[in-house]
Structure formats: C-alpha cells, structure tokens
ROLO-656139 format. One record per residue (C-alpha): residue number from 0; residue in one letter; chain; y, x, z. Coordinates in steps of 0.1 Angstrom, whole numbers. Example, Ala and Ser with C-alpha at 12.3 -4.5 7.8 and 13.67 -1.06 7.14 Angstrom:
BEGIN
   seq   type   mol      c2      c1      c3
     0      a     A     -45     123      78
     1      s     A     -11     137      71
END
This chain:
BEGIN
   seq   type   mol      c2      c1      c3
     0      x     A     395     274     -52
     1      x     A     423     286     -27
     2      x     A     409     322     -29
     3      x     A     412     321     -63
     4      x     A     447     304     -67
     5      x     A     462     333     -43
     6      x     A     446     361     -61
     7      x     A     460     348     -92
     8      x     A     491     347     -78
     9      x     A     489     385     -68
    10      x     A     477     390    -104
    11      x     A     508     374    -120
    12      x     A     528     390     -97
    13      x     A     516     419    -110
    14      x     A     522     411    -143
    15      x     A     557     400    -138
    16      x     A     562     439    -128
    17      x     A     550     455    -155
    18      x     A     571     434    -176
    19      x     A     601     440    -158
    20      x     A     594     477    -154
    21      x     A     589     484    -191
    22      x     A     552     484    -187
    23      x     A     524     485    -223
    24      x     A     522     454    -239
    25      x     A     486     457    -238
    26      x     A     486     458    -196
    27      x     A     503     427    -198
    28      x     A     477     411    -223
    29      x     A     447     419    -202
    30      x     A     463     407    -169
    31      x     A     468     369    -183
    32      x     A     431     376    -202
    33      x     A     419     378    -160
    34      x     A     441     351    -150
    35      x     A     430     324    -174
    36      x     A     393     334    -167
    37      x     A     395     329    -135
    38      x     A     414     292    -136
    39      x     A     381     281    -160
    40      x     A     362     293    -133
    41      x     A     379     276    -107
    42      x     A     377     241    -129
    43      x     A     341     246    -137
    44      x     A     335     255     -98
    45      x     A     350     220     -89
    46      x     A     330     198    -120
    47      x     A     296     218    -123
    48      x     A     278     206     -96
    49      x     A     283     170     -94
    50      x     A     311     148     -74
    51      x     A     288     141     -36
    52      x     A     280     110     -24
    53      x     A     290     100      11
    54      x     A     251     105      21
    55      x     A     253     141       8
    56      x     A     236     133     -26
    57      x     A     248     146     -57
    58      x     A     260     124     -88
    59      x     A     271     132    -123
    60      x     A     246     160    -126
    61      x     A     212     148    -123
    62      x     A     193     178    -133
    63      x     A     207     193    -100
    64      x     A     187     167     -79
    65      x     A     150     175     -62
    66      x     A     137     143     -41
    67      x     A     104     151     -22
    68      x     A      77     125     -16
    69      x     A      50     131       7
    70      x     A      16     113       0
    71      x     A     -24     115       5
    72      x     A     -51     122     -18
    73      x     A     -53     159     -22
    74      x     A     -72     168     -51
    75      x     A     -75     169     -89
    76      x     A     -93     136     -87
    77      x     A     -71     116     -64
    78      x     A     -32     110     -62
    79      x     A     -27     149     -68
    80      x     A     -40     147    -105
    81      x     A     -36     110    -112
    82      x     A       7     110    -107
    83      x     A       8     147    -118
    84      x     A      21     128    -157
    85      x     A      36     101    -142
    86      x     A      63     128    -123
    87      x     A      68     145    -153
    88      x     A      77     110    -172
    89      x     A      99     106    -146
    90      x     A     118     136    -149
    91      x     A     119     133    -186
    92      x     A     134      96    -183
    93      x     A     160     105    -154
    94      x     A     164     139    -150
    95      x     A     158     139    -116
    96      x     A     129     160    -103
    97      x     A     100     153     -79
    98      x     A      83     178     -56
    99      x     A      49     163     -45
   100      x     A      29     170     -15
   101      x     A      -1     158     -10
   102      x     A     -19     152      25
   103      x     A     -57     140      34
   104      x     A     -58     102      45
   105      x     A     -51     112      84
   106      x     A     -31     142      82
   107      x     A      -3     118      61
   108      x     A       1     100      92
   109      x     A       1     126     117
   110      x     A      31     149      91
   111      x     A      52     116      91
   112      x     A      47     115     127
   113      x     A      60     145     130
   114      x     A      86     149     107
   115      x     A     105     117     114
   116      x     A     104     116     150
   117      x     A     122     151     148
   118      x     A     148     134     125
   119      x     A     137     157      99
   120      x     A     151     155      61
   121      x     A     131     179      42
   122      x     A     120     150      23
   123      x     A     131     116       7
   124      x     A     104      96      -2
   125      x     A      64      88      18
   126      x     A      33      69      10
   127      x     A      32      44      35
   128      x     A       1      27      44
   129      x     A      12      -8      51
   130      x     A      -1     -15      79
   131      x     A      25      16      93
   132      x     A      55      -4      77
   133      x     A      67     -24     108
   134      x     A      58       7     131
   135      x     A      82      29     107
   136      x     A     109       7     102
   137      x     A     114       4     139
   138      x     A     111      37     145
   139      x     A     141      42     125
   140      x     A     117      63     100
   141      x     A     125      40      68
   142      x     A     159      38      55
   143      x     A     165      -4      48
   144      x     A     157     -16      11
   145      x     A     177     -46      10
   146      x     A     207     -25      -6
   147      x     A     187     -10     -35
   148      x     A     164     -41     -46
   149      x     A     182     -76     -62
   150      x     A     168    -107     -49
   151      x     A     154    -113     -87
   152      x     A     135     -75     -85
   153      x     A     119     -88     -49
   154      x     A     109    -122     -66
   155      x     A      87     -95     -93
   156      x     A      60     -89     -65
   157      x     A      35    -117     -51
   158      x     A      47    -132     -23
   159      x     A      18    -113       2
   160      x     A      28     -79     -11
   161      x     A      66     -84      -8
   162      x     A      68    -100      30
   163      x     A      41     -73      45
   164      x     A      68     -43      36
   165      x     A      91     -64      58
   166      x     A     103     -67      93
   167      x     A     123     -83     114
   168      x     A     138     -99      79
   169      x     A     145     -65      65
   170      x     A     126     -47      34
   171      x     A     112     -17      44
   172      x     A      90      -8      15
   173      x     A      83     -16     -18
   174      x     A      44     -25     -31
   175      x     A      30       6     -53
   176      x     A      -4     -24     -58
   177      x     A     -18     -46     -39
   178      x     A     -60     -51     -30
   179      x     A     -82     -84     -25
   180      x     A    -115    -101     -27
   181      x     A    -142    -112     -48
   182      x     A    -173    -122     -41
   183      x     A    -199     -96     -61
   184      x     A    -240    -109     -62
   185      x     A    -271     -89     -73
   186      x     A    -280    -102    -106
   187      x     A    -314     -82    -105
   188      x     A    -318     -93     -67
   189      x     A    -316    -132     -76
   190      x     A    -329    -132    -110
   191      x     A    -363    -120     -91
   192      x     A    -361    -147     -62
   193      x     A    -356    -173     -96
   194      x     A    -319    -183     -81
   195      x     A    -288    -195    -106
   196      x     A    -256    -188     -93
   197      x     A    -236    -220     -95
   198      x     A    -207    -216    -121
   199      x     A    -174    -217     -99
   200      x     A    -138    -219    -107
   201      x     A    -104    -214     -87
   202      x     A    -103    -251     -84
   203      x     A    -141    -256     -70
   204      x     A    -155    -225     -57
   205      x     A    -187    -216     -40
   206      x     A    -188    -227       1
   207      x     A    -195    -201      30
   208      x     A    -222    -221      35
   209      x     A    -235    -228       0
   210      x     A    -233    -186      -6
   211      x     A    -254    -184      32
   212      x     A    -281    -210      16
   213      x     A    -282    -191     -17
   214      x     A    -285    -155       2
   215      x     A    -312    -169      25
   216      x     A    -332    -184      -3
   217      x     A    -333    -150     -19
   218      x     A    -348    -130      14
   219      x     A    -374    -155      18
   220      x     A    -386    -151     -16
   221      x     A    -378    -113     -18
   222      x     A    -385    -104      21
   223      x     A    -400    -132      37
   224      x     A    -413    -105      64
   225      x     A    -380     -86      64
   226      x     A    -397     -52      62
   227      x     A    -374     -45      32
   228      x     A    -345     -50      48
   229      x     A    -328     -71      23
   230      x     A    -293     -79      37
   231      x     A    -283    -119      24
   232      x     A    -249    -119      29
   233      x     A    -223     -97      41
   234      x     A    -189     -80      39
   235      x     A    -180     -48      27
   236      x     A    -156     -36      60
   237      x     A    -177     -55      82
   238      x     A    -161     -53     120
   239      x     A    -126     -43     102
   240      x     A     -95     -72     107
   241      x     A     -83     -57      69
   242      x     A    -115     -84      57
   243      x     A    -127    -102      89
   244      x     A     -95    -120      97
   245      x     A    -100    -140      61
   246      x     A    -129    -159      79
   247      x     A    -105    -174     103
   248      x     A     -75    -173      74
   249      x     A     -98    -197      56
   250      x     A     -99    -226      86
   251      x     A     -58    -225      89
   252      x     A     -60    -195     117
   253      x     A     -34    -168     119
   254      x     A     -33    -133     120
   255      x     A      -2    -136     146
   256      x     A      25    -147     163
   257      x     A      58    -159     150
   258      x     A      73    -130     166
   259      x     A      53    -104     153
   260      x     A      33     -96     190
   261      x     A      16    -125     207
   262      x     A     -20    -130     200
   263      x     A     -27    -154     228
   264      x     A     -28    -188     217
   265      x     A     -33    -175     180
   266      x     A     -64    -152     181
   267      x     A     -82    -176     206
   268      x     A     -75    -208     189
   269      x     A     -96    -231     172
   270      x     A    -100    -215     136
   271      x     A    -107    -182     154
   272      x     A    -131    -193     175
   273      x     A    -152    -215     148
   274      x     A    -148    -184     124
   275      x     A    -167    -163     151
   276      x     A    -195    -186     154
   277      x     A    -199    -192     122
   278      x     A    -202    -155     115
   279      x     A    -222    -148     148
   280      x     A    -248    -177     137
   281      x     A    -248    -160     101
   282      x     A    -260    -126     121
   283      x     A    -285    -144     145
   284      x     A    -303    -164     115
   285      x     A    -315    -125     100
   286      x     A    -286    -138      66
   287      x     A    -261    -107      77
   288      x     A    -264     -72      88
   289      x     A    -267     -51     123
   290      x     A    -265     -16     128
   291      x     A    -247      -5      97
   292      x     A    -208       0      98
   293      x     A    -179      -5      71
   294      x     A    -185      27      62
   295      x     A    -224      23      53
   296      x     A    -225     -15      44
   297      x     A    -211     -11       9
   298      x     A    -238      14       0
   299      x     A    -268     -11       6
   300      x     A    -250     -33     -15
   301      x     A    -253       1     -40
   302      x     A    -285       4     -36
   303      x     A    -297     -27     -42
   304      x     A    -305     -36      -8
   305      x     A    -280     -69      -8
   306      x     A    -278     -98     -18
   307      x     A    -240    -114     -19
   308      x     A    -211     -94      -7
   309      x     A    -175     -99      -3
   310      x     A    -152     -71     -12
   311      x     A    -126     -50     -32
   312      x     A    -123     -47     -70
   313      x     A    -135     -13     -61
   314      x     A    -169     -21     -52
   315      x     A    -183     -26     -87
   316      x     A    -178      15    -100
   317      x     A    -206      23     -75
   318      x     A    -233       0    -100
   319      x     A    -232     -14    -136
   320      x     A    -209     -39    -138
   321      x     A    -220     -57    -166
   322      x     A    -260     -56    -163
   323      x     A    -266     -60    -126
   324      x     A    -230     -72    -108
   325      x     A    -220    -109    -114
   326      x     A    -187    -120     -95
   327      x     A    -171    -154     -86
   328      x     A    -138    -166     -66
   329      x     A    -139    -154     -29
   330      x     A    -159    -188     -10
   331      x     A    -140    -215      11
   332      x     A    -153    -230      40
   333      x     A    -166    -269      38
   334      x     A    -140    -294      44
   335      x     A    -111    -260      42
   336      x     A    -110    -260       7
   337      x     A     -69    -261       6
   338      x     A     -69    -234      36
   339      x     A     -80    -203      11
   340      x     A     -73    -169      19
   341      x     A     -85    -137       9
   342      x     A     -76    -102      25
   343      x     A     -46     -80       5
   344      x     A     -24     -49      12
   345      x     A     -21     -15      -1
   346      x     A       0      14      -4
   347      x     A      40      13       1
   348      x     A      66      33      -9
   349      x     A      94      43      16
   350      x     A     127      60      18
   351      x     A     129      89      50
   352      x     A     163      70      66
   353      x     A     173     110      68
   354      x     A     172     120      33
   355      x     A     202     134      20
   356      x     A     191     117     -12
   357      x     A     188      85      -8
   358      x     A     200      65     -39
   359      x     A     179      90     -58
   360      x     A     150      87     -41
   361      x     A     156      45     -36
   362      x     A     154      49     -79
   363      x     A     119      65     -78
   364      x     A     106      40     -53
   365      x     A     119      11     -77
   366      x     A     109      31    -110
   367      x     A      76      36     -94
   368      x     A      66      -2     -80
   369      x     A      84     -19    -106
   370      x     A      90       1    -137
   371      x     A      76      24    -162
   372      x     A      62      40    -140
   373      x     A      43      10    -117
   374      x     A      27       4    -153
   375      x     A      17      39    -158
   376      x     A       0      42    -123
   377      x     A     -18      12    -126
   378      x     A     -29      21    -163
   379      x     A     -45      52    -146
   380      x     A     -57      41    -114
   381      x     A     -67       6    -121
   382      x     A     -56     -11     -93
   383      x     A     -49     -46     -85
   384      x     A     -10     -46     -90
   385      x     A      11     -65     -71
   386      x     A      38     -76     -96
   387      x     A      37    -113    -106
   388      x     A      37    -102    -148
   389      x     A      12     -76    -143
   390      x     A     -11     -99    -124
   391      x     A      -7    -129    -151
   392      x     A     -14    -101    -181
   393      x     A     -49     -92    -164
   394      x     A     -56    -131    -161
   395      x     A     -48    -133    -201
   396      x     A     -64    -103    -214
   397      x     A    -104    -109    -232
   398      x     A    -110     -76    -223
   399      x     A    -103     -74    -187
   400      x     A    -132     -77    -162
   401      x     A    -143    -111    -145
   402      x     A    -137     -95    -108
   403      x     A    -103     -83    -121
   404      x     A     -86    -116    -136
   405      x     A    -103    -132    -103
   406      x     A     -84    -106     -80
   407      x     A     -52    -112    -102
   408      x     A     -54    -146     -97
   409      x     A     -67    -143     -58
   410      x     A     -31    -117     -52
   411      x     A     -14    -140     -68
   412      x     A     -26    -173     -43
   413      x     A     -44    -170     -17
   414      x     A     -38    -137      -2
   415      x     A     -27    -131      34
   416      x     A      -9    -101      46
   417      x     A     -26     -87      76
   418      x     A     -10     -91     105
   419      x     A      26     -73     101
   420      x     A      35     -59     135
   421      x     A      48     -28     147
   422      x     A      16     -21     170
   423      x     A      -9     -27     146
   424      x     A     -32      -1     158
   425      x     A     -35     -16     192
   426      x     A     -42     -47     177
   427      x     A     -70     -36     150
   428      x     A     -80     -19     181
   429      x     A     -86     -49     204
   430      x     A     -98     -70     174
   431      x     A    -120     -47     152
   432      x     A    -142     -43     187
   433      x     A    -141     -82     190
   434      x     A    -156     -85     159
   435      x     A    -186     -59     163
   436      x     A    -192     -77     198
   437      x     A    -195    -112     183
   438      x     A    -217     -94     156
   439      x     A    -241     -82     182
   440      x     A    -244    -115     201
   441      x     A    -212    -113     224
   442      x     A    -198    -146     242
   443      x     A    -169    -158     212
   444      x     A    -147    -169     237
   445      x     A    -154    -142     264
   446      x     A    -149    -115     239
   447      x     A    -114    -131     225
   448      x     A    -100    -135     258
   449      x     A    -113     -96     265
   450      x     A     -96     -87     234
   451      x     A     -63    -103     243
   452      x     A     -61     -85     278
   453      x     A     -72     -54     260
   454      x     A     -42     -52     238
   455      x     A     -14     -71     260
   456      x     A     -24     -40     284
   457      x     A     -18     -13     255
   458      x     A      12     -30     241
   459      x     A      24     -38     278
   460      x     A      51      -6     276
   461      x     A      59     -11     243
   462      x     A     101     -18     240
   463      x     A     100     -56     221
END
C-alpha cells in the first residue's frame, strides 16, 4: 500500500506539470484515470483477503480457507468414500474447504508421530484413535478444546465418550461415535441342542454364569465328544483390555488409578483377581476357546462354530441378522447386578495445536461430532453414536435393530472408558499378555503381579 501511495504521488506530480506547463487536456485525463485505478487497487488489496486472526487464520472471507484433516481408511469403501459427501456438505454449508488424506490403520499413527513431534502445521485437523488422546494431549500434539465447546455442547455426548477425550481435566477431543457390547447367540446352534434363550431386559439380564450353563448345555448336546469344536462361550477380542477389562468392570474393578498411572493396588485387587478366575475356570471347563486370537475368534462365531459371544454392533454384518443372530443386554455377574459395565470408545477428532487454522478447523471438529454432519456420518456408517439424542432416537425407532437400541441404551449406561492414560500402550502391553496367560492356565495372581512389574519397568522413564 506504501508503494502504491508514493507512485501516485510521482503520478500527480506529474500531472500537476502538465497542467502548469500548458500540457493536452487529454494527458491530464489519463493520468487521474491511473491514479484512481490504482487507489481501488490499493483498497481492494487491504479488504480482499480477509482481516487475520492473531493465530494466522483468515476471517471475513471464508472461501479463502483450506483446513486439512488427516485420517485412516484408504479406500473407496472405507472413510475415503464414505466422508467424500459429507466434505462437500460442508463446504457448501460454510464455505470453508477440506483437503482429506487418508492413511492405513498404522501408518495414521506413525504420520502424526511424525508430523507433530517436528511441530509441523501442514495440517489442522487428525483422526485420533482414543486410546492416543492422553498420549497426544501431553505431547502438546492437540490444541485444548475447552475454548471451542460450551459446557451445554459437552453435556450432548454420553458421559463415557466425553471424559475418555480428556486429560488432566482438559478436553482434548471430541467423540466422532462411540462402540459397545451385546451379547449375540446362534439361533440355529441352540434351536438344535432344544435350548430357549431366557427373555432379558436392562433391568434383569442374563448372568455370566446363567449364559456359561446355557453355552455348556448346547456343546454337550451338539459336541458331547468335542470333535466339532463348538466354542460355548466367548468374546470377540479375546486377550484384548478394549473387551476383557469389562469382566472385572462388572465386579466394581477399575481400569486405573486416580492419577491416570498406577495399576498396583487396582489391576491386582479383588474384582480383578475374581474376574480372572472366573474367566480362567470358564477356559479349563472346555465352555471358552484356546488357540484362536481376537483376530480369528469372531470368524467361528461366522461360521457357525459358536455358541454365545460378546461383541460389537459390528459383529452381526458377517451372518443374517434376523434368521440366525438373536441378541440380549451384555450379562452381569451374580450378586454385581448394580456394578454393569460394558466396553466403549472410538474414534476422536483433534485439532494439530500448530495449525494456523484453528477456529476453522475447531468448527469442523464440532460440525462433525455434533452437527449436520455427526448425523450424516452416522447415517452412512451406522455406528453407535455417542450423542445422548442420537442414542435415545435409536432406542425409539420400530425399525431399528434389537443389538442397536441395546447398544444405544448400553453407551448411554453402562459403558466404561478404557483406561485413559498417556501410556496406554505399555499398559495394553502388560495387560493384553496377562490375559492370554490366565487363558492358557497361568497363576492369576502370579501373572498380575508379572504384569505390574512389566509395565512400572516400561513406564519407569516416562516424565509424570
């Protein structure tokens, strides 16, 4: 705008001579033509792009703004194809645009890794797996939430899905949907063996040991020699905390420590160790598997090969629903029937803490996990959402599947975040192995006090 000013200058300068040397009329004319084009241009220079925020982002011209938001699911048939509408909506709505990349399940983490430990802010907005949200926020990789969402917005999202994107008392991502568990039977499996599912409700559900009794029944009518390897009773991530921790959930146990790192005196305490037997026993008596892993289990239950099994409102797109799936409320444990959890936890949005855009990209995160958009991605994908209204509308709707208005109401009440620490991978370390080592006929207490060592020696380093 200077530059221009002084050249201006020069230029009436210029003109002032002509007139005072006698010079065409027409000289004169074009002269004040170049000096008011060049004062628009200087204006529009000045108003064209947008006023800047004090963190670099631009305001008053949204069409100028391009957030990026980093993800997994490459493909037509994952994340890739699935938002590909709901961005465009979005830039329709706001104006803003949305450049997507999309990563495979472990490249996302190790691109994050990499990007915001080099304080990098070639993009606004990631996919964070929540179990990453404690490890990211103290990292200083996720900008603080607090800011952008109202106390009344926060109260939108179950109370499981809202406290696992915090830390430390800060929000550090928002809920895109939430997961849990139902208990899913073989209808074909029991029908054979001439066993009735007892009808159960929210308020009276099926025992642990009731749905053990029932899946034993069944293999000694359908198996009695076990050369058909008909599994009982098991769960879908077997050995994995994300579902095994709900065993000891369900007798009062928790998943940690107040301050977000001890295990000892938690993880080796009563409801733990009683969950462990009780689990170990169910292996020894022939009612639960060996040998298959969480990757492998779900598919006997595919194949017909199982009897009950807990797990995700996924499970039942790998059979027919309807004719051979039946579904009740995730079981309780006798004489624990007020102490009922079920597994939870999802996907997260966050904001990179580097992002020259941050308000921008903090109004996707909140268009996208509680707005138009939230409904548009569950409306596509089908999960279980995490907003309160959503949840209630499943519960509601005729139409909606049994397993679906269970998990609504199963988000809704008895979920438990799993444990929300900023080392969660040595702890699913230590623990996952604790549970495969009980499975296979290790000492309970032997193996949790193993596990504690294990992981008090990885985290040992680690700045508190």
């Amino acid at each position: 705008m200077f530059t221009i000013l002084i050249e201006m200058n020069y230029l009436w300068i210029y003109s002032k001579n002509l007139q005072d040397e006698g010079g065409e009329e027409m000289k004169l004319k074009k002269v004040m033509a170049i000096c008011l084009t060049m004062l628009m241009a200087a204006s529009l220079s000045m108003t064209g792009c947008g006023e800047k925020s004090t963190d670099g982002e631009k305001k008053g011209d949204k069409d100028s703004v391009t957030i990026k938001w980093i993800s997994q699911g490459p493909g037509e048939d994952s994340w890739e194809g699935l938002t590909k509408s709901i961005l465009e909506e979005y830039e329709k709505d706001t104006g803003v645009h949305v450049e997507a990349e999309f990563y495979s399940f472990s490249d996302l983490f190790e691109v994050i890794e990499t990007k915001s430990a080099s304080k990098s802010a070639d993009f606004d907005v990631m996919s964070v797996d929540v179990t990453y949200v404690a490890k990211y926020g103290t990292s200083g990789y996720l900008e603080p939430l607090d800011k952008y969402f109202t106390d009344e917005e926060k109260a939108q999202w179950d109370e499981a899905s809202y406290q696992a994107g915090v830390w430390d008392n800060v929000m550090y991502a928002a809920p895109e949907n939430t997961s849990t568990q139902v208990l899913y039977y073989n209808k074909t499996l029991l029908n054979q063996a001439g066993i009735t599912v007892p009808e159960s409700s929210a308020d009276n559900r099926l025992t642990y040991e009731e749905v053990a009794d029932l899946a034993q029944q069944a293999q000694k009518k359908l198996d009695p020699d076990g050369s058909k390897g008909i599994i009982g009773f098991d769960f879908q991530q077997v050995s994995r905390v994300y579902q095994m921790n709900m065993l000891a959930n369900s007798m009062g146990g928790k998943n940690i420590g107040e301050d977000g790192f001890t295990i000892e005196g938690v993880v080796d305490d009563e409801p733990w160790i009683k969950a462990m037997t009780w689990y170990q026993d169910l292996v020894k008596e022939g009612i639960a598997s060996q040998g298959y892993d969480a990757d492998q289990l779900g598919e006997q239950f595919y194949a017909g090969n199982m009897v009950f099994m807990v797990g995700g409102t996924w499970t039942p797109s790998g059979m027919k629903c309807d004719d051979e799936i039946g579904c009740a409320y995730a079981p309780c444990f006798e004489g624990y029937e007020k102490e009922i959890a079920t597994s939870t936890g999802s996907w997260y949005f966050g904001v990179n803490s580097q992002s020259p855009n941050k308000e921008a990209a903090a109004d996707f995160v909140k268009w996208f996990t509680l707005e138009k958009g939230n409904d548009l991605w569950l409306e596509v994908n089908g999960d279980v959402p995490s907003r309160l209204e959503k949840q209630k509308e499943i519960e509601e709707d005729p139409e909606a599947r049994d397993d679906m208005k269970i998990a609504a109401y199963e988000a809704a009440n008895t979920a438990v975040p799993r444990a929300v620490t900023p080392v969660f991978g040595e702890y699913s370390t230590a623990l996952d192995q604790a549970w495969e080592d009980i499975r296979n006929g290790a000492d309970v207490k032997e193996t949790l006090s193993s596990a504690i060592e294990q992981y008090n020696s990885a985290i040992a380093s680690y700045e508190k």
